[in-house]
C-alpha positions as a LaTeX table, in Angstrom:
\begin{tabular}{lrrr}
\hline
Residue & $x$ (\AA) & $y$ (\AA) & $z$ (\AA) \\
\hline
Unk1 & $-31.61$ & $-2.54$ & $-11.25$ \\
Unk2 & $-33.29$ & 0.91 & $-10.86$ \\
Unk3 & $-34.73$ & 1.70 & $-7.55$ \\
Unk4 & $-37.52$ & 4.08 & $-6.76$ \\
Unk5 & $-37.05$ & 7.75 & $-6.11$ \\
Unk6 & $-35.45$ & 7.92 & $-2.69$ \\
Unk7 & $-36.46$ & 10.77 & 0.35 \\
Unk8 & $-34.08$ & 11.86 & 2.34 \\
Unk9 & $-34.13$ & 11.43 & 6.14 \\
Unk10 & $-33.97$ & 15.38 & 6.14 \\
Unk11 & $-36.91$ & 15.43 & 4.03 \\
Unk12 & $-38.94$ & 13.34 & 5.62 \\
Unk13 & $-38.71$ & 14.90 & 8.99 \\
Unk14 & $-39.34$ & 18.42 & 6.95 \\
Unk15 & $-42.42$ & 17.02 & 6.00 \\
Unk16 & $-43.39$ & 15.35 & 8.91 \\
Unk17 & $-42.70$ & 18.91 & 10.76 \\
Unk18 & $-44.48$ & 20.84 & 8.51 \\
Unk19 & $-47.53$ & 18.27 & 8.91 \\
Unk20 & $-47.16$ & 18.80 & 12.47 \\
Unk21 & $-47.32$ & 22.38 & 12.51 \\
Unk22 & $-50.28$ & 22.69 & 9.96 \\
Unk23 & $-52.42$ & 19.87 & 11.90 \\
Unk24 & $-51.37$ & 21.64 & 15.44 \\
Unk25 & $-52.95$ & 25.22 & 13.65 \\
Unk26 & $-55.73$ & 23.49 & 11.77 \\
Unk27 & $-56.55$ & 21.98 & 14.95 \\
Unk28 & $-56.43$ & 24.78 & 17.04 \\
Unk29 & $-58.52$ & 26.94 & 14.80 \\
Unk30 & $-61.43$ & 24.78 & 14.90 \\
Unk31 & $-61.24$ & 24.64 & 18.68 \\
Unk32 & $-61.73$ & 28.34 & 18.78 \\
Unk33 & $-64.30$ & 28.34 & 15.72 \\
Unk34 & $-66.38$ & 25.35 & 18.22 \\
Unk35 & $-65.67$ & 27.04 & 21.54 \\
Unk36 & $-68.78$ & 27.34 & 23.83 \\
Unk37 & $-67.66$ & 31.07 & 24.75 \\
Unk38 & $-67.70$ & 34.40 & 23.48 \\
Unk39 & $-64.22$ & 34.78 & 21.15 \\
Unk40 & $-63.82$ & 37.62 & 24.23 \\
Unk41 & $-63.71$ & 34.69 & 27.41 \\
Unk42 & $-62.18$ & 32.50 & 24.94 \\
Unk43 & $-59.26$ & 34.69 & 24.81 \\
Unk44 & $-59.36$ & 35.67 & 28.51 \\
Unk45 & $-59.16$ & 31.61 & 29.52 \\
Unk46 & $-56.49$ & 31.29 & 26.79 \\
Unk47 & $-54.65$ & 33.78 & 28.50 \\
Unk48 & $-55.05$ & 33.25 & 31.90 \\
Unk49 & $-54.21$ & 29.04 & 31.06 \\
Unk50 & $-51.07$ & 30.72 & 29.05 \\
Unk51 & $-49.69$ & 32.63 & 32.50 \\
Unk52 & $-50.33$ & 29.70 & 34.68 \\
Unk53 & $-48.16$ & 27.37 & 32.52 \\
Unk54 & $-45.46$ & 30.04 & 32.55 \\
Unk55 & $-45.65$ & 30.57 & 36.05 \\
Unk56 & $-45.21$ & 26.94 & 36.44 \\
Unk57 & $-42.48$ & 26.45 & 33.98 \\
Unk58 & $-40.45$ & 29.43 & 35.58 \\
Unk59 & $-41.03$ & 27.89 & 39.00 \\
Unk60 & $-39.59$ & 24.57 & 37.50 \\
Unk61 & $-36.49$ & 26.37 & 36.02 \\
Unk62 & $-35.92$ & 28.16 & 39.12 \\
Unk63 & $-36.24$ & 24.67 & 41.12 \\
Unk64 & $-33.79$ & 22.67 & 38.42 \\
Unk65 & $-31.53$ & 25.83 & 38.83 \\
Unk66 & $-30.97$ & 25.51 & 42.47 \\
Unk67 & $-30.87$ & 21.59 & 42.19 \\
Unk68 & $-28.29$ & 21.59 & 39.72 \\
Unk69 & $-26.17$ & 24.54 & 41.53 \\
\hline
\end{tabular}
C-alpha cells in the first residue's frame, strides 16, 4: 500500500518556526500601526521597556553567576 507524502520532523518544526517568526512580526507591526502614541513616544517607551528588561536580565545573570560559583 502507498502512503501519503510524508514531512519530516525537521520540516515541520521549519515551518512551524517560520510561522512563528512571521506571526511574531505581523503581530508586532500592527501594534505599532494601532498604537495610541506618536511613532516618536512609541519608540521612546519601546526603548526605555527594551533597557529595563536588559537591566533585569543582566542583574539575573550576574545573580545565577554568583549562585552557581
Amino acid at each position: 500500500m502507498k502512503e501519503g507524502p510524508s514531512v519530516s520532523k525537521k520540516k515541520l518544526c521549519l515551518y512551524f518556526a517560520a510561522g512563528l517568526c512571521l506571526g511574531l512580526g505581523l503581530g508586532f507591526g500592527v501594534g505599532v500601526l494601532q498604537a495610541p502614541d506618536s511613532g516618536d513616544r512609541t519608540r521612546r517607551k519601546f526603548l526605555k521597556k527594551a533597557n529595563r528588561f536588559k537591566d533585569s536580565m543582566s542583574k539575573s545573570l550576574k545573580k545565577s553567576a554568583h549562585a552557581g560559583a
